[in-house]
TIDRENFI-50720 format. One record per residue: x, y, z of N, C-alpha, C, CB in turn; residue in three letters; residue number from 1. Coordinates in steps of 0.001 Angstrom, whole numbers, padded with zeros to 6 digits. Glycine has a CB too. Layout:
N
PT    n_east   n_north      n_up   ca_east   ca_north     ca_up    c_east   c_north      c_up   cb_east   cb_north     cb_up    aa     i
PT         X         Y         Z         X          Y         Z         X         Y         Z         X          Y         Z   ALA   NUM
...
This chain:
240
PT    n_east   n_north      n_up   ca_east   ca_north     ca_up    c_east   c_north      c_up   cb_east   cb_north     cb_up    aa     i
PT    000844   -001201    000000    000000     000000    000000    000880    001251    000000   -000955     000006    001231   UNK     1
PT    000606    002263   -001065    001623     003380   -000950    001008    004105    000122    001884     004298   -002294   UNK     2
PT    002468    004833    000984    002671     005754    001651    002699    007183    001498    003408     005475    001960   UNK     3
PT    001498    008189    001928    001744     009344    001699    003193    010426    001639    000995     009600    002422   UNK     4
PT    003120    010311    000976    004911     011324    001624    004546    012736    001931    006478     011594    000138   UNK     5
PT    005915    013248    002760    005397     014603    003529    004900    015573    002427    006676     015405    004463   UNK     6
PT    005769    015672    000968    005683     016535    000006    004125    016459   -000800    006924     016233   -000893   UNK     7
PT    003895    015041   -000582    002135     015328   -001081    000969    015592   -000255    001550     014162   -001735   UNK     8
PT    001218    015598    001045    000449     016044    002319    000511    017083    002372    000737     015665    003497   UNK     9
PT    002114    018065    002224    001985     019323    002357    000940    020402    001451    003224     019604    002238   UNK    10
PT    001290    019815   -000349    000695     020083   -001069   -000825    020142   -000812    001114     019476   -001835   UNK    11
PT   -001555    018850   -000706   -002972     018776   -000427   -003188    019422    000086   -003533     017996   -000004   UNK    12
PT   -002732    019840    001711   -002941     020452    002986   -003076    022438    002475   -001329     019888    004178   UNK    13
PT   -001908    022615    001977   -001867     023894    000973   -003219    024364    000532   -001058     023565   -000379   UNK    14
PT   -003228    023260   -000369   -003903     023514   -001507   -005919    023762   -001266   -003397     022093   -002484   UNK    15
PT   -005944    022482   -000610   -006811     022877    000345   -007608    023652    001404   -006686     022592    000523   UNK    16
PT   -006640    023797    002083   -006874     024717    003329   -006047    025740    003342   -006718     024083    004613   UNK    17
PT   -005607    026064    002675   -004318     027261    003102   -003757    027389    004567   -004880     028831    002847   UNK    18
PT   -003298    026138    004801   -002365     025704    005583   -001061    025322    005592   -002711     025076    005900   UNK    19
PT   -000115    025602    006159    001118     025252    005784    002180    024644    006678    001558     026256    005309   UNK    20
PT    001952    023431    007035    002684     022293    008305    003884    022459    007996    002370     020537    008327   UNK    21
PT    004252    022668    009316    005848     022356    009367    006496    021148    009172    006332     022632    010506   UNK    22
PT    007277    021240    008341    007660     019880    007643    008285    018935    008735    008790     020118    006373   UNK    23
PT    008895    018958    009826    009193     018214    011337    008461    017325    011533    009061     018950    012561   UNK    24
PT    007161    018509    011826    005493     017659    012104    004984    017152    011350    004366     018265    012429   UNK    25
PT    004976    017557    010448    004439     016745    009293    005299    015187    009135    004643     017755    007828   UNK    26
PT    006657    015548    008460    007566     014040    008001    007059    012939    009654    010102     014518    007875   UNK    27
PT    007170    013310    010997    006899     012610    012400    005831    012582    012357    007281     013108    013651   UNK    28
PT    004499    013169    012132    003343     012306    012309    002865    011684    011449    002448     012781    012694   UNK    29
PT    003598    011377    010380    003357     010338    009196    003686    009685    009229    003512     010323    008213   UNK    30
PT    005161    008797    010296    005119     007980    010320    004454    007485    011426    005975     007767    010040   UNK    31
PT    003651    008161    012345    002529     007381    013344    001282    007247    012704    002197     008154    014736   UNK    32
PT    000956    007049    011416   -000353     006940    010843   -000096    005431    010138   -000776     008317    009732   UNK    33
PT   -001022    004778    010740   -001187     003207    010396   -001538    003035    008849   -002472     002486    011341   UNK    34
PT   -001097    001753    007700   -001290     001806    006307   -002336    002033    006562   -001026     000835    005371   UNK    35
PT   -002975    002771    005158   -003941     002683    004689   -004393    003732    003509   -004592     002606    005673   UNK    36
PT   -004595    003324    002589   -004909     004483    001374   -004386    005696    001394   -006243     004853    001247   UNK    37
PT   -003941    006447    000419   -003646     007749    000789   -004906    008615    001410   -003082     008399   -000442   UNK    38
PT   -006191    008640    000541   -007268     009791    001453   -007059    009614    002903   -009058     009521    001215   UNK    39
PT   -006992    008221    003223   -007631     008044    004717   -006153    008392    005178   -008443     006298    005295   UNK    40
PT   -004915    008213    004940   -004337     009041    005817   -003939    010461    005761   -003471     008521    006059   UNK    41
PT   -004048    010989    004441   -004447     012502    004643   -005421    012861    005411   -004782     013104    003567   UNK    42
PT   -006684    012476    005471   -007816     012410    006744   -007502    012265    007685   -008699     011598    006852   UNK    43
PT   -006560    011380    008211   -006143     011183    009918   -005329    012253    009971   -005276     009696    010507   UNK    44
PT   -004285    012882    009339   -002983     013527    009408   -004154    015217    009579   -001608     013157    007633   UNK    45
PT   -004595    015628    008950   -005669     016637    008544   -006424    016879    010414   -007028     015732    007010   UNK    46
PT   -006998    015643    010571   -007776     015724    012025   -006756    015754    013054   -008792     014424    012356   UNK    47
PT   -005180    015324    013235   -004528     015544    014288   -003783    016911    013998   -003684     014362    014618   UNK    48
PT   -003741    017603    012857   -003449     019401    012625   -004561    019839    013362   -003514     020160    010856   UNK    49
PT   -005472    019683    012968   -006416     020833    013688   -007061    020914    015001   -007449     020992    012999   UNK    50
PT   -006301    019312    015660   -006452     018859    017032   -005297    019377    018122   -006462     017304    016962   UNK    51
PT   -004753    019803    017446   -003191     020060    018308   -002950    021746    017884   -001524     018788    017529   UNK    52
PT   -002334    022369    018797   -002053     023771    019182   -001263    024333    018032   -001254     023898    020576   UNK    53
PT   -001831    025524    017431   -001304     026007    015819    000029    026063    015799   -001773     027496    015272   UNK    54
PT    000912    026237    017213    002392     026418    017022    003324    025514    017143    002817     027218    017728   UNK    55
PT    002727    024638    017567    002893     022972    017456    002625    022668    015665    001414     022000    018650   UNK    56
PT    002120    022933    014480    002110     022003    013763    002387    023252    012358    000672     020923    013973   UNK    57
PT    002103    024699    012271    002035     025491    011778    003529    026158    011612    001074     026016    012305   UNK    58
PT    003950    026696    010523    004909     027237    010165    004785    028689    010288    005181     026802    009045   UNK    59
PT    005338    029233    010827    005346     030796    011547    005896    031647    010722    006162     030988    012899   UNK    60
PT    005563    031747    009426    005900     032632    008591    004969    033773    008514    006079     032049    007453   UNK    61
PT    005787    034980    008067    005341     036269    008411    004209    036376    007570    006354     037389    008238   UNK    62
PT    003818    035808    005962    002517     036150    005741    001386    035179    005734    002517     036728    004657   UNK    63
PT    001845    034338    006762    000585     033613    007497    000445    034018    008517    000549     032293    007719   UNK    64
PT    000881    035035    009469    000947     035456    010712    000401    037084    010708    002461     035209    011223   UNK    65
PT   -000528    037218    012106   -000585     038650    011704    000790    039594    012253   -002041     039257    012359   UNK    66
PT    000691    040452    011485    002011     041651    011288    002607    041678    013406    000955     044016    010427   UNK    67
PT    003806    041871    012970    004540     042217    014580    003623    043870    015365    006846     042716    014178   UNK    68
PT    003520    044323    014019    002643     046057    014166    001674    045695    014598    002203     047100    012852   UNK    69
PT    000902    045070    014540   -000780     045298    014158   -001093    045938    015720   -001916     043480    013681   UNK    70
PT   -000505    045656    016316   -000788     046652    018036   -000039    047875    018119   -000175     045793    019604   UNK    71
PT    000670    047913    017217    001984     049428    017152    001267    050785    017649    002628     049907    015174   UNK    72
PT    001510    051788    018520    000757     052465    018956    000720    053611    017449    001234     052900    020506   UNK    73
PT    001794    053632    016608    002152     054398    015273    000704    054046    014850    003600     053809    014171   UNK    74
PT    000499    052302    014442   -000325     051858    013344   -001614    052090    013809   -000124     050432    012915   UNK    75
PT   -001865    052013    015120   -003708     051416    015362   -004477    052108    015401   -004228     050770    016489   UNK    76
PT   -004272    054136    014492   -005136     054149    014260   -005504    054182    012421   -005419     055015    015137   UNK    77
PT   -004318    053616    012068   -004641     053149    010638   -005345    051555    010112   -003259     053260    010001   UNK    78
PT   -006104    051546    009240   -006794     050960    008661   -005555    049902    007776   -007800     051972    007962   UNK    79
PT   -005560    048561    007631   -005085     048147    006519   -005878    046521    006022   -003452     048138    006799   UNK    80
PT   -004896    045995    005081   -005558     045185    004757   -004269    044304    004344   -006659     045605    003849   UNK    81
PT   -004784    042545    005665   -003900     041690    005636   -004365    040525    004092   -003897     041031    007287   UNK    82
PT   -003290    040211    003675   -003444     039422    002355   -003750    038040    002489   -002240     039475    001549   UNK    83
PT   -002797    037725    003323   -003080     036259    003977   -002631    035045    003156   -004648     036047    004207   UNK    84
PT   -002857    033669    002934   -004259     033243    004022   -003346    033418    005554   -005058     031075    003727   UNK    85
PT   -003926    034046    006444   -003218     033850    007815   -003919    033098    008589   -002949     035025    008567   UNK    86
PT   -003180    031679    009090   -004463     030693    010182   -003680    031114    011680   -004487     028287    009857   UNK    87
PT   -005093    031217    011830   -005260     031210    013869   -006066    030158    013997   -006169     032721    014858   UNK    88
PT   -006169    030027    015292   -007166     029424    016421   -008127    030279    017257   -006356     028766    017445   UNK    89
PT   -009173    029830    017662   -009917     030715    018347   -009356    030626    020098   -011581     030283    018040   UNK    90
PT   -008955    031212    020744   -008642     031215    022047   -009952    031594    023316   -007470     032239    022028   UNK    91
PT   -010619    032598    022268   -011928     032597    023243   -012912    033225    022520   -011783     033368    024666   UNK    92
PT   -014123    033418    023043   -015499     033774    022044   -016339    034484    022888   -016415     032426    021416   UNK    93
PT   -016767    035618    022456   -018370     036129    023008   -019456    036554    021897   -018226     037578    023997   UNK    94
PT   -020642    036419    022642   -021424     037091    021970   -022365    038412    022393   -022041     036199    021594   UNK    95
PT   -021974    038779    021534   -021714     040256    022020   -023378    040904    021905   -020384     041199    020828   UNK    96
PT   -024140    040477    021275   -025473     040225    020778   -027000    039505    021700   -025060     039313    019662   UNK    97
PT   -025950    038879    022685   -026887     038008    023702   -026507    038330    024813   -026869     036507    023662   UNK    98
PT   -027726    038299    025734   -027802     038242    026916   -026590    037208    027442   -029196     037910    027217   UNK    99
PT   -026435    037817    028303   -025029     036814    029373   -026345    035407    029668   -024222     038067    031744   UNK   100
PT   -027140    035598    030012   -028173     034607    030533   -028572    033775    029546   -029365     035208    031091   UNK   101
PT   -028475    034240    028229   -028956     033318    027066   -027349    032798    026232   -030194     034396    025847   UNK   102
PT   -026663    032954    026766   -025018     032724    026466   -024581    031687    027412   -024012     034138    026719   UNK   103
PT   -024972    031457    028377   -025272     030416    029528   -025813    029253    029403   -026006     030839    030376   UNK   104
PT   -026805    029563    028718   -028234     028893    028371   -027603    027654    027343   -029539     030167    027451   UNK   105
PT   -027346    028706    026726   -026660     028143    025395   -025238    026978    025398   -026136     029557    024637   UNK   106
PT   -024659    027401    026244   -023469     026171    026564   -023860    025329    027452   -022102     026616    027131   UNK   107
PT   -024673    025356    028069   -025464     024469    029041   -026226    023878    028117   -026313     025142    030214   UNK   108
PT   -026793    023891    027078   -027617     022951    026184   -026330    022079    025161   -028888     024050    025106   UNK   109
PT   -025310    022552    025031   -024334     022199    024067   -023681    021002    025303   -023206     023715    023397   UNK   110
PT   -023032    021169    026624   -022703     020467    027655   -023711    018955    027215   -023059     021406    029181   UNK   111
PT   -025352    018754    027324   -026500     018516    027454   -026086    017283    025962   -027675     020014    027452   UNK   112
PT   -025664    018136    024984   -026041     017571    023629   -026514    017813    022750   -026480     016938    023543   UNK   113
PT   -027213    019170    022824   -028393     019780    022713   -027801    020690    021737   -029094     020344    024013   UNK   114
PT   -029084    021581    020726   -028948     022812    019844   -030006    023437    019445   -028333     022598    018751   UNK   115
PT   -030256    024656    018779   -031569     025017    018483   -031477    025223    016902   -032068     026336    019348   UNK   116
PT   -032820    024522    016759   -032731     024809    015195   -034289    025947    015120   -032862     022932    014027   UNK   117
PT   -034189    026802    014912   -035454     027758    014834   -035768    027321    016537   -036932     027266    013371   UNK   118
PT   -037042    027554    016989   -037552     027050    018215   -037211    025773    018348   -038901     027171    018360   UNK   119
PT   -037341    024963    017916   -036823     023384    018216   -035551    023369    018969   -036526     022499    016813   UNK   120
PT   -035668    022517    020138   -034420     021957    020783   -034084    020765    020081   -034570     021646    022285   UNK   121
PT   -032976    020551    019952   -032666     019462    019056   -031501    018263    019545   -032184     020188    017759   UNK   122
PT   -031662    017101    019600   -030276     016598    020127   -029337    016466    018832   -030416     015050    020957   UNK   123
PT   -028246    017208    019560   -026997     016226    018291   -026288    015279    018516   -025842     016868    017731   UNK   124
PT   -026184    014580    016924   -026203     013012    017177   -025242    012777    015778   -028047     012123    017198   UNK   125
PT   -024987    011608    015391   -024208     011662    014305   -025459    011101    013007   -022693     010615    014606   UNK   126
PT   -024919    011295    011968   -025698     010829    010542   -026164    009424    010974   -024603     010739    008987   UNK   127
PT   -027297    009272    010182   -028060     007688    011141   -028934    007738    011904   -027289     006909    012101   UNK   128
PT   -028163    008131    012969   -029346     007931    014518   -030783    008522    014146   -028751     009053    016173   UNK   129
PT   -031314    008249    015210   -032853     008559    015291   -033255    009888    015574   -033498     007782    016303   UNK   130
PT   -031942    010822    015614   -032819     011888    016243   -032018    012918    015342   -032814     012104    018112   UNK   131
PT   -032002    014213    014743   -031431     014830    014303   -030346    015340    014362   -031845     015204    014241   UNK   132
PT   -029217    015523    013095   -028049     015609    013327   -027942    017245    012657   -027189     014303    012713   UNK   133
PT   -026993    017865    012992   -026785     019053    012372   -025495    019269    011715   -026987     019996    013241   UNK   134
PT   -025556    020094    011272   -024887     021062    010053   -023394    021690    011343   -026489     022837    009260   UNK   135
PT   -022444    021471    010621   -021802     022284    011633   -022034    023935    011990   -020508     022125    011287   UNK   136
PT   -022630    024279    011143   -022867     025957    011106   -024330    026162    012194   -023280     026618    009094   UNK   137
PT   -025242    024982    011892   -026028     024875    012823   -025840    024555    014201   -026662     024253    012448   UNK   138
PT   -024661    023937    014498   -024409     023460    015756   -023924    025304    016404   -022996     021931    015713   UNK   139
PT   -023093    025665    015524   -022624     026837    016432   -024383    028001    016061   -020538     027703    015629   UNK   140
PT   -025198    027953    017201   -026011     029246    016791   -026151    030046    016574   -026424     029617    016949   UNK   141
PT   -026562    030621    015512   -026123     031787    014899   -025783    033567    015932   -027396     031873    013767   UNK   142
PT   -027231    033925    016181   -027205     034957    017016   -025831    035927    016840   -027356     034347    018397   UNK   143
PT   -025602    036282    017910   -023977     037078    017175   -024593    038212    017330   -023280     036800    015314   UNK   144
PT   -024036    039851    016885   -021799     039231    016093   -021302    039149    017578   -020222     041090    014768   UNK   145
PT   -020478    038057    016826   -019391     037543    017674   -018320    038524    018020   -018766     036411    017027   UNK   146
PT   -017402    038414    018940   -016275     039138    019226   -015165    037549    019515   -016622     040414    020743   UNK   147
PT   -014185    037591    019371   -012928     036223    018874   -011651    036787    019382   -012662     035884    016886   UNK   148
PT   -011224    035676    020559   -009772     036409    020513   -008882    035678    019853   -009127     036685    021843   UNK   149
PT   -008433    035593    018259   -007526     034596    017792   -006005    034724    018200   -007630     034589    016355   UNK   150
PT   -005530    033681    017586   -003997     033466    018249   -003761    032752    016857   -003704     032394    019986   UNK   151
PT   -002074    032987    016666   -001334     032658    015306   -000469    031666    015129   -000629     033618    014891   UNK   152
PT    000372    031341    014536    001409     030325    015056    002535    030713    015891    002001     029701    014000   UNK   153
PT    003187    031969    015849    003787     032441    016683    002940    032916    017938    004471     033304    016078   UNK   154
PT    002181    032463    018520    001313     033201    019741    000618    034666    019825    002202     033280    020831   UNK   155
PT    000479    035698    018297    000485     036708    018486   -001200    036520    018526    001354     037569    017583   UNK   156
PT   -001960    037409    019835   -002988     037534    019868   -003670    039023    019168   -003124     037233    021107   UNK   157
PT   -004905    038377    018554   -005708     039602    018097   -007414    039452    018378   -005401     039793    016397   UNK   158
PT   -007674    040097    018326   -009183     040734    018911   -010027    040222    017238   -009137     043132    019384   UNK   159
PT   -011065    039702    017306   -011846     040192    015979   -013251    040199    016235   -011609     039263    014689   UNK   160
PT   -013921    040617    015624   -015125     040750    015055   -015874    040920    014026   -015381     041207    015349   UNK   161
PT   -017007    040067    014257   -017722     039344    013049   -018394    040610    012788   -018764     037886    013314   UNK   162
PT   -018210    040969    011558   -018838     042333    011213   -020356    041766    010387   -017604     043410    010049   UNK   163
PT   -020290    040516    009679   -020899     039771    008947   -021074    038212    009395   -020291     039956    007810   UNK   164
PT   -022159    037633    009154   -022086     036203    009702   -021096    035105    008845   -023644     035631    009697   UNK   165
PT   -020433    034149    009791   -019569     033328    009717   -019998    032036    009917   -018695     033643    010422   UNK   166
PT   -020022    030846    008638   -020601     029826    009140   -019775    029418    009946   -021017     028954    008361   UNK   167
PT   -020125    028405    010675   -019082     028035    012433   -019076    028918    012970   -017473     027667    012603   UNK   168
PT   -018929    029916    013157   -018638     030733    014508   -019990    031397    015557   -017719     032081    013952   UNK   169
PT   -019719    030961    016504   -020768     030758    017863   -020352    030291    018721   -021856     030042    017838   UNK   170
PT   -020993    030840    019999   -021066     030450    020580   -020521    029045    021290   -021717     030773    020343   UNK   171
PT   -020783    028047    020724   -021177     026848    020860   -019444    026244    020089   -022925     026535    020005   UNK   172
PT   -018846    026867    019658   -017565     026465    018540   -016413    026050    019549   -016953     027965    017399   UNK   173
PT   -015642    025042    018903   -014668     024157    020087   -014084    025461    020575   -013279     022825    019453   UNK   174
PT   -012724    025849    021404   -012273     026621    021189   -010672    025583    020811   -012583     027723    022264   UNK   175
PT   -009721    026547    020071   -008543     025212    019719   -009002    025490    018254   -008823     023203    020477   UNK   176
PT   -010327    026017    017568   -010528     025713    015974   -010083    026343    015640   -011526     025652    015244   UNK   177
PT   -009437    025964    014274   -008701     026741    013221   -009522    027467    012554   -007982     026001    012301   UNK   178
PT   -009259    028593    011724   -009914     029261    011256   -008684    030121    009744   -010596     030088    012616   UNK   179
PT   -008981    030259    008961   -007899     030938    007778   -008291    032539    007625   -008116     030092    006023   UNK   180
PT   -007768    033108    007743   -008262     034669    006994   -007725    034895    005557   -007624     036081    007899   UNK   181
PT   -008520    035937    004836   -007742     035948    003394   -008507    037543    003049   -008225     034292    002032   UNK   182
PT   -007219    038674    003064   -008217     039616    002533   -008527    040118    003284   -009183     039347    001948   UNK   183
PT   -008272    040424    004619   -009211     040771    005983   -008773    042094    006164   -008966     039805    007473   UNK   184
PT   -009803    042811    006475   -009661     044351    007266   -009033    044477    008600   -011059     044978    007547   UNK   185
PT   -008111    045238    009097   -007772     045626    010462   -008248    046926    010170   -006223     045464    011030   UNK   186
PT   -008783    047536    011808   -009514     048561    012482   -008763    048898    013373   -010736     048285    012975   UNK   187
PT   -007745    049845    013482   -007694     050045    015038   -006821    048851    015952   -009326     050041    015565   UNK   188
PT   -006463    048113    015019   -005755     046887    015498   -006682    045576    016085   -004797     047399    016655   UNK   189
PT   -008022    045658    014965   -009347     044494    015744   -009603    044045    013928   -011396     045594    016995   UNK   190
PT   -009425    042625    013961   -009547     042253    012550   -010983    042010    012424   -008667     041001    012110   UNK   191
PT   -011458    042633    011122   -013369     042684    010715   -013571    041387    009977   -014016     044190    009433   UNK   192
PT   -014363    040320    010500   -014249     039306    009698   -015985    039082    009180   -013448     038005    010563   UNK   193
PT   -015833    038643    007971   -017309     037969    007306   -017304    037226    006236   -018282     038909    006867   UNK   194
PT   -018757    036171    006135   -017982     035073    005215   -017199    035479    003697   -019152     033965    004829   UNK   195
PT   -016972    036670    003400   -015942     037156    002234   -014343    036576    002874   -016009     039218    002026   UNK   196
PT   -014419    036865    004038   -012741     036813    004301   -012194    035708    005364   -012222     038337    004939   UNK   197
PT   -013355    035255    006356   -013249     034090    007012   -013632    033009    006661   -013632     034137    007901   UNK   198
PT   -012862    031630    006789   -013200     029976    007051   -013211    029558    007906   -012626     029097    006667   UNK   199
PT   -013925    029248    008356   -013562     028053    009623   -012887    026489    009299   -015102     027653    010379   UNK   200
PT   -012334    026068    009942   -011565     024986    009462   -012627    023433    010745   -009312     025489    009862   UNK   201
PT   -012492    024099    011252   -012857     023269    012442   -011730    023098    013381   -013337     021908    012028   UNK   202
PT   -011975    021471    014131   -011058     021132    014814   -011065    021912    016832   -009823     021599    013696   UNK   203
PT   -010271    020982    017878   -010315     021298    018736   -009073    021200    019702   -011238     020885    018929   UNK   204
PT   -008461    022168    020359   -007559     021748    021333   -008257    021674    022778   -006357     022704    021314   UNK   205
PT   -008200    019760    023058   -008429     019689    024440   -008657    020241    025621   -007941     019376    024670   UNK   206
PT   -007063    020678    025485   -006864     021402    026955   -007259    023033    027274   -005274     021306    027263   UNK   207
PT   -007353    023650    026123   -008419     024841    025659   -009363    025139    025574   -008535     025153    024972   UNK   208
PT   -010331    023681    025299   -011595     023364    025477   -012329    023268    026601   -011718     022483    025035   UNK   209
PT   -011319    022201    027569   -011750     022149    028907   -011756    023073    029808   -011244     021399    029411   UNK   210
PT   -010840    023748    029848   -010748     024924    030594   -011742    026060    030407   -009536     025400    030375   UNK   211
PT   -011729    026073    029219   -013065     026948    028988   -014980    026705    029084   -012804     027244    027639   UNK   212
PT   -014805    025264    029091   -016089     024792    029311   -016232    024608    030714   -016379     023592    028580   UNK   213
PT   -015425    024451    031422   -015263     023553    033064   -015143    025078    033834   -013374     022177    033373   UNK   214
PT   -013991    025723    034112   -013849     026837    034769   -013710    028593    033945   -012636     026399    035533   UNK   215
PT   -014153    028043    032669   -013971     029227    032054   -015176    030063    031440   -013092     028950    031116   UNK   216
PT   -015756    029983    030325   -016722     031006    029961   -017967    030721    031123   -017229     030822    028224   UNK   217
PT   -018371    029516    031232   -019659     029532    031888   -019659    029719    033268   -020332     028404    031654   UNK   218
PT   -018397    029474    033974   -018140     030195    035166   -017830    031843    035113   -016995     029490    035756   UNK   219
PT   -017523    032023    034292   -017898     033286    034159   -018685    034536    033990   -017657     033304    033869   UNK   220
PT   -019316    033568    032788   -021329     034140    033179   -021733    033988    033826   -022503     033881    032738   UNK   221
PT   -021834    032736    034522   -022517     032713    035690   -022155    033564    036726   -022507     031581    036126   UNK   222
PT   -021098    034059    036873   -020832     034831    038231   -021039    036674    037897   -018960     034385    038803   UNK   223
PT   -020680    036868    036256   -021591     037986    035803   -023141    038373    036273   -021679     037753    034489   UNK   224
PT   -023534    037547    036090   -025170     036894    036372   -025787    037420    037848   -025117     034934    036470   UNK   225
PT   -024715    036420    038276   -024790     036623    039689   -024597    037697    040422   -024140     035968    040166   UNK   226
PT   -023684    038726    040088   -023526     039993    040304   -024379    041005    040308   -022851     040273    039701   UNK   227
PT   -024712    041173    038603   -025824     041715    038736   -026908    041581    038829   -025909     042119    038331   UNK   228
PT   -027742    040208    039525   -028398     040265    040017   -028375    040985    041483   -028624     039342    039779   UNK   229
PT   -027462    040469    042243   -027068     041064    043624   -027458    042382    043503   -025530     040976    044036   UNK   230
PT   -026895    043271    042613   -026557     044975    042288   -027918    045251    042287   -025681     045536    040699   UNK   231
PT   -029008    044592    041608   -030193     044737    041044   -031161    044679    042788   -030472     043327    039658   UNK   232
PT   -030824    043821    043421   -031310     043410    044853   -030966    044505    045546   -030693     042101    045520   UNK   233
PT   -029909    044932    045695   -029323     045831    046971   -030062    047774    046323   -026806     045620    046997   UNK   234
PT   -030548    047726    044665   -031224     048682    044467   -032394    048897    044794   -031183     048845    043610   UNK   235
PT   -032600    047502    045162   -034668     047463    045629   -034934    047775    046826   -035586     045901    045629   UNK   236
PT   -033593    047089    047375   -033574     047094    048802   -033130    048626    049331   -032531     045904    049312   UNK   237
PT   -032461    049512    048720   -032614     050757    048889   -033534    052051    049216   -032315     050826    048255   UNK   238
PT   -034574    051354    047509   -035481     052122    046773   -036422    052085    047965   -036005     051546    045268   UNK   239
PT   -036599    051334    049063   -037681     050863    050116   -037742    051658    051144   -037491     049554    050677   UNK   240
């Protein structure tokens, strides 16, 4: 059975996704991929990139990366426009559009299994089963715009916002997913994204995930929540 080699993985991977593996990671995790056809191990090789941390598998070149400037106190209050494709990861997500209480709601139904398609609660399930499966764009609910803090292969963090809707992006989206820009506006040093200039790639980092599902966003709303409710109590209790 032929063996993918790194030079036709890279290519596909390219060509495809406008991604660009570091050839290290790439030539070493090819040889941990068991025979089997070339698709299926471009498919396995493909799902452990977008499972593992962008600076771990990503080549840190300057025009896949956003600019060293893009925070420069010179640049931010100029306007420009990155060419790209530049891939990040999402590091964290809000929605800037919803109630903290319905942002709650919402990862607590995703925890559950759960999604909304129009009014319908829906379980998600895989193709087959008995009960409805969704769309990945459906899994993340729309609602929005989003606000995104991405991260690059060199670690450089940037702010964005969905100026326009993005299929995948919600709420509900791993955090760890890749995402490509191409073409994208900077503001002020906050990249404007909509489906003209964003992809989502998918994919999830674990330990990014957990933290954010376990002690991170929803402990956080919740204690938002909780606050101002308190604030809201101690005004009544005033007003008396």
């Amino acid at each position: 059975m032929a063996t993918l080699t790194p030079a036709e993985a890279a290519a596909s991977i390219t060509t495809t996704h406008s991604l660009f593996p570091k050839p290290d990671w790439l030539t070493l995790t090819l040889t941990t991929i068991p025979p089997s056809p070339k698709p299926a191990q471009l498919k396995t090789l493909l799902f452990r990139l977008l499972s593992q941390p962008i600076s771990t598998t990503l080549q840190p070149a300057s025009n896949t990366c956003f600019p060293a400037t893009i925070h420069d106190p010179t640049s931010i209050g100029k306007s420009q426009i990155l060419a790209g494709p530049i891939a990040c990861q999402v590091i964290a997500i809000e929605d800037i559009g919803s109630s903290k209480f319905d942002q709650l709601e919402r990862l607590e139904m995703k925890a559950r299994g759960e999604a909304k398609r129009g009014n319908q609660v829906i379980q998600i399930t895989a193709e087959g089963d008995d009960v409805v499966a969704l769309k990945p764009w459906e899994q993340a609910a729309r609602a929005g715009p989003h606000k995104l803090l991405l991260e690059d292969a060199v670690g450089r963090r940037v702010w964005a916002f969905e100026n326009g809707p993005v299929d995948g992006v919600g709420l509900e989206m791993n955090l760890g997913c890749k995402m490509v820009l191409q073409t994208v506006l900077v503001l002020r040093g906050v990249v404007m994204i909509d489906s003209g200039c964003a992809r989502v790639l998918g994919g999830k980092v674990e330990e990014l995930n957990k933290a954010w599902e376990g002690d991170g966003k929803r402990a956080w709303l919740q204690r938002m929540i909780d606050e101002e409710k308190a604030a809201r109590d101690r005004v009544e209790r005033g007003g008396r």
